[in-house]
C-alpha positions as YAML, in Angstrom:
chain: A
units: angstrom
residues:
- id: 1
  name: UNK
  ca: [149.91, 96.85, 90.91]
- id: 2
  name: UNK
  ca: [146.32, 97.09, 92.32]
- id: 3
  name: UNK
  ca: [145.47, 99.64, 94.40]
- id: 4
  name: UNK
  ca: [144.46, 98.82, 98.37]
- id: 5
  name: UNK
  ca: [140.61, 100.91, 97.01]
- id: 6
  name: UNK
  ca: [140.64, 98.38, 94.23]
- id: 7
  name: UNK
  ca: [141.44, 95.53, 96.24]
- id: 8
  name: UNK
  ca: [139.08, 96.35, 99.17]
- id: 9
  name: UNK
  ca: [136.17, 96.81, 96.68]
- id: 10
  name: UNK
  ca: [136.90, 92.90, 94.83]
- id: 11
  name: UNK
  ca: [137.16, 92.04, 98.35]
- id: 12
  name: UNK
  ca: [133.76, 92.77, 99.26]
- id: 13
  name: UNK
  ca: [132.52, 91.70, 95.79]
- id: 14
  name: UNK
  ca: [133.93, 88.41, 96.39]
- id: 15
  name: UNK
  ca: [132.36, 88.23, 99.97]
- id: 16
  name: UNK
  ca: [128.46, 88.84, 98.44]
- id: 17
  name: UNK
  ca: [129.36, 85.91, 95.54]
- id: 18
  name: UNK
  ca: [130.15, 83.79, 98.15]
- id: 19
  name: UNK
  ca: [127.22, 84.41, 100.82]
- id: 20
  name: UNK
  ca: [125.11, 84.17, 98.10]
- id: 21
  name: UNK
  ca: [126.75, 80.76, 97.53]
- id: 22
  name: UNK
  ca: [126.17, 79.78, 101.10]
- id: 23
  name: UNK
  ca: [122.49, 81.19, 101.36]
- id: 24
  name: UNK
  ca: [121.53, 79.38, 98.22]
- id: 25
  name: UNK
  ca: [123.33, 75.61, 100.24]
- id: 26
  name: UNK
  ca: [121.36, 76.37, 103.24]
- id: 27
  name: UNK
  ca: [117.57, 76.82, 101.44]
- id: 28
  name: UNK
  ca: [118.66, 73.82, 99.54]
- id: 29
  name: UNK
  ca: [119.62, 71.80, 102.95]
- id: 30
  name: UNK
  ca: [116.52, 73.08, 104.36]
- id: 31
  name: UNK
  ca: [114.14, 71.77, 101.67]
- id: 32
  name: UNK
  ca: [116.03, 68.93, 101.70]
- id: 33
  name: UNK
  ca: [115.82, 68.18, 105.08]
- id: 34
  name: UNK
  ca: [111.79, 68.98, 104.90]
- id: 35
  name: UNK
  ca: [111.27, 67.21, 101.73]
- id: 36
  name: UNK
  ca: [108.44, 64.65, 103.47]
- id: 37
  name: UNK
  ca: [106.73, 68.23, 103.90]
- id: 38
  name: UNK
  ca: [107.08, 69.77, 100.56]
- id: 39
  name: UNK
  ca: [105.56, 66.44, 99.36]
- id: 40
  name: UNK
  ca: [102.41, 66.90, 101.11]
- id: 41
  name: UNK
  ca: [102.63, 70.98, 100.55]
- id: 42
  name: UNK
  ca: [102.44, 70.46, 96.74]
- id: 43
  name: UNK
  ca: [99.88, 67.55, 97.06]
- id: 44
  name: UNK
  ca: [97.19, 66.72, 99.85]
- id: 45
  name: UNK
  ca: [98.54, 64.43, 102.04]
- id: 46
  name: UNK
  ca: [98.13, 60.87, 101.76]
- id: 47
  name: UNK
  ca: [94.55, 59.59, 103.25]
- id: 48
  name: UNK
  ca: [94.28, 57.24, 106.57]
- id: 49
  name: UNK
  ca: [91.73, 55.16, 108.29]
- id: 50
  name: UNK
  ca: [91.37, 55.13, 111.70]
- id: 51
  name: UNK
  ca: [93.80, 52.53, 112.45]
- id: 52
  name: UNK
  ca: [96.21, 55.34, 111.30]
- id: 53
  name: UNK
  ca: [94.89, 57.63, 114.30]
- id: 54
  name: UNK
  ca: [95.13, 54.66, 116.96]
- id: 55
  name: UNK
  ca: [98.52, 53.94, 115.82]
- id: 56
  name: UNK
  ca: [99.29, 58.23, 116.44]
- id: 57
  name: UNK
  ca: [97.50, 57.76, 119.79]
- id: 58
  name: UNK
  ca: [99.84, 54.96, 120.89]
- id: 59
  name: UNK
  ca: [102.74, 56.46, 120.25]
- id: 60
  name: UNK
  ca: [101.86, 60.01, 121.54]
- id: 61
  name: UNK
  ca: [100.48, 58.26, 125.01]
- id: 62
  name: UNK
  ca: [104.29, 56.58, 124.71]
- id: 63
  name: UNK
  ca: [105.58, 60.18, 123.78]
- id: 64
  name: UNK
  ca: [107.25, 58.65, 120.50]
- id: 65
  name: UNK
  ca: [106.67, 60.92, 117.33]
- id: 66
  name: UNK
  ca: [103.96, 60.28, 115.14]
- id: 67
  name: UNK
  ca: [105.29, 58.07, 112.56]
- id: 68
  name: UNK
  ca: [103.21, 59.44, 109.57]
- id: 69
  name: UNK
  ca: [101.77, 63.14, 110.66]
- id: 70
  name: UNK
  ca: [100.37, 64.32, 107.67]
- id: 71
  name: UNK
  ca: [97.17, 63.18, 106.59]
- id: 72
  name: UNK
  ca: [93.60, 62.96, 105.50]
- id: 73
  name: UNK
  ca: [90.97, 61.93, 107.67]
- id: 74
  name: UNK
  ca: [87.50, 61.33, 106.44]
- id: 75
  name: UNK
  ca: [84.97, 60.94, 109.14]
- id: 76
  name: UNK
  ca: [80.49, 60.63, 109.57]
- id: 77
  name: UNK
  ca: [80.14, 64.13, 110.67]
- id: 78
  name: UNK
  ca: [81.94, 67.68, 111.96]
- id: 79
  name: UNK
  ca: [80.34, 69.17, 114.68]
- id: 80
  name: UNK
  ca: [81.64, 72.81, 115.91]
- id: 81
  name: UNK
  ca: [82.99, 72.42, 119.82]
- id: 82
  name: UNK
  ca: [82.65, 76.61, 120.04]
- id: 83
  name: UNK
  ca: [86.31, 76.85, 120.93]
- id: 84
  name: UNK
  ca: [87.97, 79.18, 118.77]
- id: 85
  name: UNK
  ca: [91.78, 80.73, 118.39]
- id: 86
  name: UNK
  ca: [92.03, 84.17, 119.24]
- id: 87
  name: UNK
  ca: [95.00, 86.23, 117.90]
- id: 88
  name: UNK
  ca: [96.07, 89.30, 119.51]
- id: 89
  name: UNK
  ca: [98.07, 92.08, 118.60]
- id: 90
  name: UNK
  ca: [99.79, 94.14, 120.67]
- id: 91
  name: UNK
  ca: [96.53, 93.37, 123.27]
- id: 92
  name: UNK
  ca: [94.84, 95.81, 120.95]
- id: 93
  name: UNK
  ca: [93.63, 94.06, 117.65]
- id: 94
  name: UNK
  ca: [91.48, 90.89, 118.13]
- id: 95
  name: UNK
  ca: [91.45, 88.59, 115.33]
- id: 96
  name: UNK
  ca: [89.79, 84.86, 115.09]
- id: 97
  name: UNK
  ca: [92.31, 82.71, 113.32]
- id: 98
  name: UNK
  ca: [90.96, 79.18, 113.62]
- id: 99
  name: UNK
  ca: [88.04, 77.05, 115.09]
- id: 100
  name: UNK
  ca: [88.01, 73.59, 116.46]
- id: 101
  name: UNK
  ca: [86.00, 71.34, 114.97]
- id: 102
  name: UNK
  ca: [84.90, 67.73, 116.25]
- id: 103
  name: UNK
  ca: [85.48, 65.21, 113.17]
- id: 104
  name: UNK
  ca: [83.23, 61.70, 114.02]
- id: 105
  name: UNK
  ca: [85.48, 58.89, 112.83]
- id: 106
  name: UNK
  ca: [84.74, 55.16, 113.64]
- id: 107
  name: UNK
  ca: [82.73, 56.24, 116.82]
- id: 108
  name: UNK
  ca: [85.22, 58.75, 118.00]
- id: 109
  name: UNK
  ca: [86.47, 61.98, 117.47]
- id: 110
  name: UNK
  ca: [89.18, 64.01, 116.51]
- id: 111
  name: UNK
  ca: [89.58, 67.65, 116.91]
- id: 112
  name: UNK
  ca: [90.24, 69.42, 113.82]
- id: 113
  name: UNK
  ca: [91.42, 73.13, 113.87]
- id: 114
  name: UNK
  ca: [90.55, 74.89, 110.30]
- id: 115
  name: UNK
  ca: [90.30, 78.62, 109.87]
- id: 116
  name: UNK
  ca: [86.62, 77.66, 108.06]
- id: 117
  name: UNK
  ca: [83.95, 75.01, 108.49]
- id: 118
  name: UNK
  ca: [85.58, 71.51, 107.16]
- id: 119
  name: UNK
  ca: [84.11, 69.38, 105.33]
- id: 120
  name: UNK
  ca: [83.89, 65.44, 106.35]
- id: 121
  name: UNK
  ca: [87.26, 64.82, 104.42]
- id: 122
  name: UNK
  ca: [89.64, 66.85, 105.65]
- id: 123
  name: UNK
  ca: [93.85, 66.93, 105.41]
- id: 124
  name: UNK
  ca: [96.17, 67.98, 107.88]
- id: 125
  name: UNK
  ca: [99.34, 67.49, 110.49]
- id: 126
  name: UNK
  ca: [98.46, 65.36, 113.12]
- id: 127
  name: UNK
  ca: [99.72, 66.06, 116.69]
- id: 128
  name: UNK
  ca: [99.13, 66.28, 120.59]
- id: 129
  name: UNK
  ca: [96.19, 67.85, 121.77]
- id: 130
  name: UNK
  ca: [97.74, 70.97, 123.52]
- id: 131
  name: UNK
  ca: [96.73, 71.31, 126.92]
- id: 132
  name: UNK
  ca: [95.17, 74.70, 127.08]
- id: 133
  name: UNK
  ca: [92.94, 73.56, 124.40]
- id: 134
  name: UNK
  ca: [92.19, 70.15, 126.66]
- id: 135
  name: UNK
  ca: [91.17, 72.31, 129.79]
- id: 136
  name: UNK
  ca: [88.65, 74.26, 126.93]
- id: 137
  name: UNK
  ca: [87.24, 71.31, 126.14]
- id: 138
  name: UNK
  ca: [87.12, 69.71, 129.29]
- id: 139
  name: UNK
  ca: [85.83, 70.99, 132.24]
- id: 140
  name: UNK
  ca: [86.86, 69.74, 135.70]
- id: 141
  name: UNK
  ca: [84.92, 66.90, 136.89]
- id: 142
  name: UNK
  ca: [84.15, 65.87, 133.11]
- id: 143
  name: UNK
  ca: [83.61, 61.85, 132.95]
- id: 144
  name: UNK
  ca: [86.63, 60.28, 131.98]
- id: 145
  name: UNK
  ca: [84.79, 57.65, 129.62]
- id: 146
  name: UNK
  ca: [83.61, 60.90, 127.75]
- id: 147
  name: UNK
  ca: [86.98, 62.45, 127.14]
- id: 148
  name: UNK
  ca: [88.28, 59.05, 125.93]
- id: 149
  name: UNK
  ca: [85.53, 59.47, 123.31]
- id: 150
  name: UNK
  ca: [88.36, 61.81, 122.36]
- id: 151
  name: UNK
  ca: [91.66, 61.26, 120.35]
- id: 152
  name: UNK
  ca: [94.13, 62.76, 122.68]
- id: 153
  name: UNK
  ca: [95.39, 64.38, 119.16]
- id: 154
  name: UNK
  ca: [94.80, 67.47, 116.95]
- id: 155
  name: UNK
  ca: [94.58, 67.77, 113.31]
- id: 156
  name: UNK
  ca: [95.67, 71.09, 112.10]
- id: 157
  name: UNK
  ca: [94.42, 72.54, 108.34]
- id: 158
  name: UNK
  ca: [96.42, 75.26, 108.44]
- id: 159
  name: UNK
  ca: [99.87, 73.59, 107.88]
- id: 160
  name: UNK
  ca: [101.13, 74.74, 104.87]
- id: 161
  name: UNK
  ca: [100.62, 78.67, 106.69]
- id: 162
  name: UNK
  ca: [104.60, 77.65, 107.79]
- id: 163
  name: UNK
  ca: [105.64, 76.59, 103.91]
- id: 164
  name: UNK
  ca: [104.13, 79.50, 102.53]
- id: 165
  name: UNK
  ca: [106.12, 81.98, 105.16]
- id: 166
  name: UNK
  ca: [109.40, 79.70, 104.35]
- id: 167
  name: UNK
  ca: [109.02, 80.07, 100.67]
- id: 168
  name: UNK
  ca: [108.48, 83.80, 100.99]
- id: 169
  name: UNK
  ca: [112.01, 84.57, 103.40]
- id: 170
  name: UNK
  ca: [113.32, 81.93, 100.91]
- id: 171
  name: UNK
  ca: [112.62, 83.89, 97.57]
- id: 172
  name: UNK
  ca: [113.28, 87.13, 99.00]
- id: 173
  name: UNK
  ca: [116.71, 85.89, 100.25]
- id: 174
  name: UNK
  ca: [117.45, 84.44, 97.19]
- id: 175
  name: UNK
  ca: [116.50, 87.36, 95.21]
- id: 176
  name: UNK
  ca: [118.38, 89.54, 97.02]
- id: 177
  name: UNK
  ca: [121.29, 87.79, 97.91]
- id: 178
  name: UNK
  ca: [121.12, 86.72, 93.95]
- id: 179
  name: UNK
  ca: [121.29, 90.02, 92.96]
- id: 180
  name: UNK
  ca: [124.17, 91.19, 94.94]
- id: 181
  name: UNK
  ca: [125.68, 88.48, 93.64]
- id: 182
  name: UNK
  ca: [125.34, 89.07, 89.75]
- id: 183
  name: UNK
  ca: [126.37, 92.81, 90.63]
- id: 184
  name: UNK
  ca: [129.44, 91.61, 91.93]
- id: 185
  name: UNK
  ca: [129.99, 88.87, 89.65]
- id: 186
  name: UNK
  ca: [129.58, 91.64, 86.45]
- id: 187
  name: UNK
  ca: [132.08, 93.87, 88.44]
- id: 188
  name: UNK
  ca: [134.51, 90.60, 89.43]
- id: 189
  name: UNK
  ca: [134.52, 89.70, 85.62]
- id: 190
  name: UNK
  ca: [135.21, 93.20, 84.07]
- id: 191
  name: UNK
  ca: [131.82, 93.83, 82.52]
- id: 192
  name: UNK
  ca: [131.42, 96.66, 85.34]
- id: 193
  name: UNK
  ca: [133.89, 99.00, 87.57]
- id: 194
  name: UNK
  ca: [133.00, 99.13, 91.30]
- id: 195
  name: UNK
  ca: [131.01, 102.98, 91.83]
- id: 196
  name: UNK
  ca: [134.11, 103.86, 94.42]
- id: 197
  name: UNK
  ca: [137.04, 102.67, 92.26]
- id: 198
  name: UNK
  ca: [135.41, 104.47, 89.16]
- id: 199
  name: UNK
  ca: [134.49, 107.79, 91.54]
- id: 200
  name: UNK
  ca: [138.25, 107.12, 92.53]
- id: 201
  name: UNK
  ca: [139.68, 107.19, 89.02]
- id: 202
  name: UNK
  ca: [137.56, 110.22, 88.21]
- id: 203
  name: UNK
  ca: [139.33, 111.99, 91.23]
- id: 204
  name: UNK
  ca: [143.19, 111.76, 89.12]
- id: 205
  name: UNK
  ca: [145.48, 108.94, 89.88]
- id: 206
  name: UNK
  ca: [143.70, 106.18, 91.67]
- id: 207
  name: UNK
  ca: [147.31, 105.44, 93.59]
- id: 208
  name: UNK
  ca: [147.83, 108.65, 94.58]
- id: 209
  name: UNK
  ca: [144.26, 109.26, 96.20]
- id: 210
  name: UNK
  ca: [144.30, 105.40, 97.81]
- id: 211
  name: UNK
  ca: [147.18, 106.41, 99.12]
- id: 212
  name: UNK
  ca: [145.64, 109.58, 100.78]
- id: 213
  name: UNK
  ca: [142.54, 107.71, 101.94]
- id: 214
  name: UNK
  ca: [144.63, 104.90, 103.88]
- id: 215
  name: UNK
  ca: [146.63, 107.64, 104.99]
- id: 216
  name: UNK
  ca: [143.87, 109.59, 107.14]
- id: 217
  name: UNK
  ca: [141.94, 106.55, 107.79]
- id: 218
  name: UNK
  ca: [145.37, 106.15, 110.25]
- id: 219
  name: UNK
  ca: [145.63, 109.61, 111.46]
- id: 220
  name: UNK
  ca: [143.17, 111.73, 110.62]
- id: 221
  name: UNK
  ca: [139.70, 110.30, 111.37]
- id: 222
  name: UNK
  ca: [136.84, 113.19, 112.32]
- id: 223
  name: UNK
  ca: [133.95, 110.55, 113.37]
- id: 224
  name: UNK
  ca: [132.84, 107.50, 112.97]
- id: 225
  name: UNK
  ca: [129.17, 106.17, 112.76]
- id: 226
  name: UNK
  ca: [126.92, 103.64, 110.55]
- id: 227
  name: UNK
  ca: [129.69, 101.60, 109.58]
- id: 228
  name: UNK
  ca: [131.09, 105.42, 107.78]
- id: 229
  name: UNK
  ca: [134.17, 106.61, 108.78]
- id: 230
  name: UNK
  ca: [134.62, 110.58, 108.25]
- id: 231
  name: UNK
  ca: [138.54, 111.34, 107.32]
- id: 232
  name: UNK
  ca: [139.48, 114.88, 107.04]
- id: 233
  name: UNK
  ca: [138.67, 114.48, 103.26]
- id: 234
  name: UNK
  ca: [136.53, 111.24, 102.78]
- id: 235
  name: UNK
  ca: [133.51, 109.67, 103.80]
- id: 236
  name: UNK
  ca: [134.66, 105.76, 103.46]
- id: 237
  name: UNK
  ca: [132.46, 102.74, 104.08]
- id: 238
  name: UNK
  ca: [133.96, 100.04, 104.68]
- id: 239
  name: UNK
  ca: [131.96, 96.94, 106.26]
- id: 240
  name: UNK
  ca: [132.51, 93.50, 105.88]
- id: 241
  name: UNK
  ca: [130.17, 93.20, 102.56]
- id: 242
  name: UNK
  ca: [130.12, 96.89, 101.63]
- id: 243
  name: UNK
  ca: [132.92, 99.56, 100.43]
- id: 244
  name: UNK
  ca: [131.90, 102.96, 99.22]
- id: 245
  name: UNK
  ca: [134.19, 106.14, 98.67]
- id: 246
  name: UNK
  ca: [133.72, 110.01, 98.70]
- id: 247
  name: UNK
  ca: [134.96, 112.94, 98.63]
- id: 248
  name: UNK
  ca: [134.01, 115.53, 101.41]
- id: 249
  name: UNK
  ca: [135.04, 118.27, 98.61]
- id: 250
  name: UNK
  ca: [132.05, 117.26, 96.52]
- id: 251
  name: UNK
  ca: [129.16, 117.30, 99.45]
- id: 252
  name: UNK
  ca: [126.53, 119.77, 98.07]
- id: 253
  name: UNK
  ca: [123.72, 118.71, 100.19]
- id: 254
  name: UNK
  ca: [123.42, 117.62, 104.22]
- id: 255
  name: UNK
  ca: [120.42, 117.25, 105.89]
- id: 256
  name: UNK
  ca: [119.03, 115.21, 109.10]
- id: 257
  name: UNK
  ca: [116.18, 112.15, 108.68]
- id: 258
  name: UNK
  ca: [114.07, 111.36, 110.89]
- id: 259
  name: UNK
  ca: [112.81, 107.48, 110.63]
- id: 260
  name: UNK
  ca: [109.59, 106.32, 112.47]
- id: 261
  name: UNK
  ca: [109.51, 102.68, 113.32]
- id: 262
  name: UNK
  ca: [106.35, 100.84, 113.64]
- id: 263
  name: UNK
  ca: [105.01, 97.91, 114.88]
- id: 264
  name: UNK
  ca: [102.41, 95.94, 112.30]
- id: 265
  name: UNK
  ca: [102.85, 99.28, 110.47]
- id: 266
  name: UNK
  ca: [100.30, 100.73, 113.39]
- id: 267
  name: UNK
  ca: [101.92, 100.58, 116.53]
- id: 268
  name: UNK
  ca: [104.88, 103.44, 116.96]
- id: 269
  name: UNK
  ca: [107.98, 102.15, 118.38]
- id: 270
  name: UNK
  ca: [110.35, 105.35, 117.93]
- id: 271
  name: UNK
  ca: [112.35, 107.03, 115.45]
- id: 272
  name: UNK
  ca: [115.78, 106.32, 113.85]
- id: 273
  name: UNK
  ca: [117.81, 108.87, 112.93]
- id: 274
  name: UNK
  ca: [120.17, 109.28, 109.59]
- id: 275
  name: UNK
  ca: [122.83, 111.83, 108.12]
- id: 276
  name: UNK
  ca: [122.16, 112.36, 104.40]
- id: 277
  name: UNK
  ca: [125.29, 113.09, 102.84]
- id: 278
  name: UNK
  ca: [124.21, 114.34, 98.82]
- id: 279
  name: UNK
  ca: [127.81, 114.63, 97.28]
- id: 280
  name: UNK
  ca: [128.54, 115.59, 93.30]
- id: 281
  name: UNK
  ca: [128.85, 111.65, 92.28]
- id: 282
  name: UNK
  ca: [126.54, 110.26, 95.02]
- id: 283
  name: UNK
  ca: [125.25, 110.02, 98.20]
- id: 284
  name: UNK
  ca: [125.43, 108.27, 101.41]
- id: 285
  name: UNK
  ca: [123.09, 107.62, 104.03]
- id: 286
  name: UNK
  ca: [124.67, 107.12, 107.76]
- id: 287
  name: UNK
  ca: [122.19, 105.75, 110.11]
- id: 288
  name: UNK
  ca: [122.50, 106.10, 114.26]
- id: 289
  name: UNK
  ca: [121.52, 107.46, 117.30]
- id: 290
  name: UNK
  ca: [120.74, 111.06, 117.38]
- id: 291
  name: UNK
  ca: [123.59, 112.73, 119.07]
- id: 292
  name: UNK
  ca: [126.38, 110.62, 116.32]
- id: 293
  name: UNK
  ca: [123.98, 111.96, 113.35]
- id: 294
  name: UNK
  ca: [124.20, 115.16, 114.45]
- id: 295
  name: UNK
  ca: [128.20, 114.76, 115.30]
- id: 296
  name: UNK
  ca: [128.52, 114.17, 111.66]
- id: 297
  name: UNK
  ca: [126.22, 116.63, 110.26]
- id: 298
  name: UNK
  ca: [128.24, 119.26, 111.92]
- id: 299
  name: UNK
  ca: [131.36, 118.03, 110.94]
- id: 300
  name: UNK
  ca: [130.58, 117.65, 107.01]
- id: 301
  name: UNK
  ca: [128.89, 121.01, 107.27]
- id: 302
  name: UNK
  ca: [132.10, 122.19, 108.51]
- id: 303
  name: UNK
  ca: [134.50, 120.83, 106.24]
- id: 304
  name: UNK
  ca: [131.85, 121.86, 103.38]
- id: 305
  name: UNK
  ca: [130.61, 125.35, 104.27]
- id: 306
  name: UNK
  ca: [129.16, 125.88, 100.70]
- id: 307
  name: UNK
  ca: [126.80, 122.82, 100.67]
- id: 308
  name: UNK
  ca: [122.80, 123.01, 101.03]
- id: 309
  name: UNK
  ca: [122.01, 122.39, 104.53]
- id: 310
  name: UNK
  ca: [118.88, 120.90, 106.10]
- id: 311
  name: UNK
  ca: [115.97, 119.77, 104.03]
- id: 312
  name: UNK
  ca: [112.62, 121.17, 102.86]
- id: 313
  name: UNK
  ca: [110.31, 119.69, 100.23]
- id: 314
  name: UNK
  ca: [111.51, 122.44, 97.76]
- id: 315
  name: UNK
  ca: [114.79, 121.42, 97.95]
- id: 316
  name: UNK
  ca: [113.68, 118.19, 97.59]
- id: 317
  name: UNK
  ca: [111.68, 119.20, 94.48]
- id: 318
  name: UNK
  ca: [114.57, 121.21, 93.23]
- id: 319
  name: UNK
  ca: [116.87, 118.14, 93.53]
- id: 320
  name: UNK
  ca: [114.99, 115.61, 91.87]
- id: 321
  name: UNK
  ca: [113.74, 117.80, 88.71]
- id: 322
  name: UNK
  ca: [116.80, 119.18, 88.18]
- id: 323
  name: UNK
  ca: [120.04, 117.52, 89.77]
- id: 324
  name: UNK
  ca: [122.85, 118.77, 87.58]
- id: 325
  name: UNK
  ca: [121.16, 122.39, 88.31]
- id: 326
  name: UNK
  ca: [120.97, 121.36, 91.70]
- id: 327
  name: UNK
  ca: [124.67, 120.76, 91.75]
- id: 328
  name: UNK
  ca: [125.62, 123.50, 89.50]
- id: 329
  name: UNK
  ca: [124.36, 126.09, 92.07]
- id: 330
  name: UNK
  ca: [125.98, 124.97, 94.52]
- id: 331
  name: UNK
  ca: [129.67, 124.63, 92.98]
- id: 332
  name: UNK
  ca: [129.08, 128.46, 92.19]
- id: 333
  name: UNK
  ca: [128.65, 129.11, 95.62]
- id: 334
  name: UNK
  ca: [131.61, 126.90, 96.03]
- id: 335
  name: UNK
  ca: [134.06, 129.13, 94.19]
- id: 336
  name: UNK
  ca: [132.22, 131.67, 95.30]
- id: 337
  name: UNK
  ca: [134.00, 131.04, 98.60]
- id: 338
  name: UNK
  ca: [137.47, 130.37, 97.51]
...
């Protein structure tokens, strides 16, 4: 008969196997659905005449979509209209992102937005003009037989910026939802025991301690915090794709961290707050606002008078040269005290 710790951790396995499963369907629906787009992201997109861009005026001045966007245009000449894109962070940083360019095709032109000088053959989406860039163009009381002149559209360069971003939140969810997935599949399989049931089984009989831990997690919870429940004698996570198990006996090191937060990795936007919880077989880091950190700092630091508290960068030192010395001090100050 399993035990409800090893049930809860092939639980949780099971529940990263599958969301990889259902990550992996929706980047496959996605590219699916886009697939006229990866076609022209992987290749230049097909070229067009200027029938093509009266045929995208007609149905933009009739507000129907554009029935082939992407595109190459190639034109007489490319004049630069001195408009440019401005991107601003946080109203502090000024970067130019793009230009606008005026492409001569057929005895019109089309305004081309390109981060550099085009050339007279030049690939893009093809849309609306958008208006803020119309009334840049355009000043009041300009002759309506000269903005004709104009395609009421705009050819933008810079469309694969948006495939490149997808394929990089795509990878990265892939690669990590892939490998919390193998690392659950090796544990689902047998090739590997969960960290908590095999912490558990070093504890004595794995019955008789999840027995004890479903016990206080009913009537004897100190604090909660995280997604960590503290129990008189365990720390237990237990959230809907993560379990982890400890024992408050084998804490040898608590300490507070403080977290700054930026914005573009310049701009502060305030500090998180964690409980580090070093134990004999592991550690645990419980993240929240200040005042539940410190709420379970004191409370592991008083079921565990004999552990290391608060952090310096020789402890730090100390720990990571030497962790079984680490720990070996402190479980002599721990029967010290008993």
């Amino acid at each position: 008969m399993t035990t409800r710790i090893e049930r809860t951790a092939r639980q949780k396995s099971i529940g990263q196997v599958v969301l990889f499963l259902v990550v992996t369907a929706i980047v496959v629906w996605i590219c699916v659905e886009n697939s006229a787009y990866l076609k022209v992201f992987f290749k230049e997109p097909p070229p067009a005449t200027a029938a093509a861009l009266d045929a995208a005026e007609n149905a933009d001045n009739n507000n129907q979509p554009i029935a082939t966007p992407y595109m190459t245009i190639t034109g007489d000449k490319v004049l630069n209209t001195g408009v440019q894109e401005v991107t601003t962070y946080d109203g502090i940083i000024k970067n130019v992102s793009a230009g606008y360019y005026a492409l001569e095709v057929a005895n019109r032109i089309l305004i081309v937005k390109s981060s550099r000088t085009p050339s007279t053959t030049v690939g893009g989406e093809l849309g609306s003009m958008p208006l803020d860039l119309k009334s840049n163009l355009f000043s009041p009381g300009t002759d309506p037989a000269d903005e004709a002149v104009f395609y009421p559209l705009l050819l933008d360069t810079n469309y694969r910026e948006s495939g490149w971003v997808g394929a990089f939140w795509a990878l990265l969810a892939e690669a990590l939802f892939g490998f919390l997935a193998f690392r659950s599949w090796r544990r689902l399989s047998g090739q590997v025991e969960h960290p908590a049931v095999t912490r558990a089984n070093a504890w004595g009989d794995i019955a008789v301690t999840s027995a004890e831990v479903e016990r206080e997690l009913e009537t004897a919870v100190k604090a909660k915090g995280g997604g960590w429940t503290l129990t008189q004698n365990y720390a237990v996570k237990n959230a809907r794709l993560n379990f982890n198990l400890f024992r408050l006996d084998n804490l040898v090191w608590v300490y507070k961290k403080a977290i700054k937060r930026r914005v573009n990795f310049i701009i502060p936007a305030g500090t998180t707050h964690a409980a580090v919880l070093i134990f004999s077989d592991g550690h645990a880091e419980v993240v929240g606002k200040q005042k539940k950190v410190d709420e379970l700092l004191a409370l592991a630091s008083g079921r565990a008078p004999w552990a290391v508290k608060g952090h310096s960068a020789d402890l730090e030192k100390f720990y990571k040269n030497s962790r079984n010395g680490f720990v070996a001090e402190v479980m002599k100050r721990k029967s010290a005290m008993r």
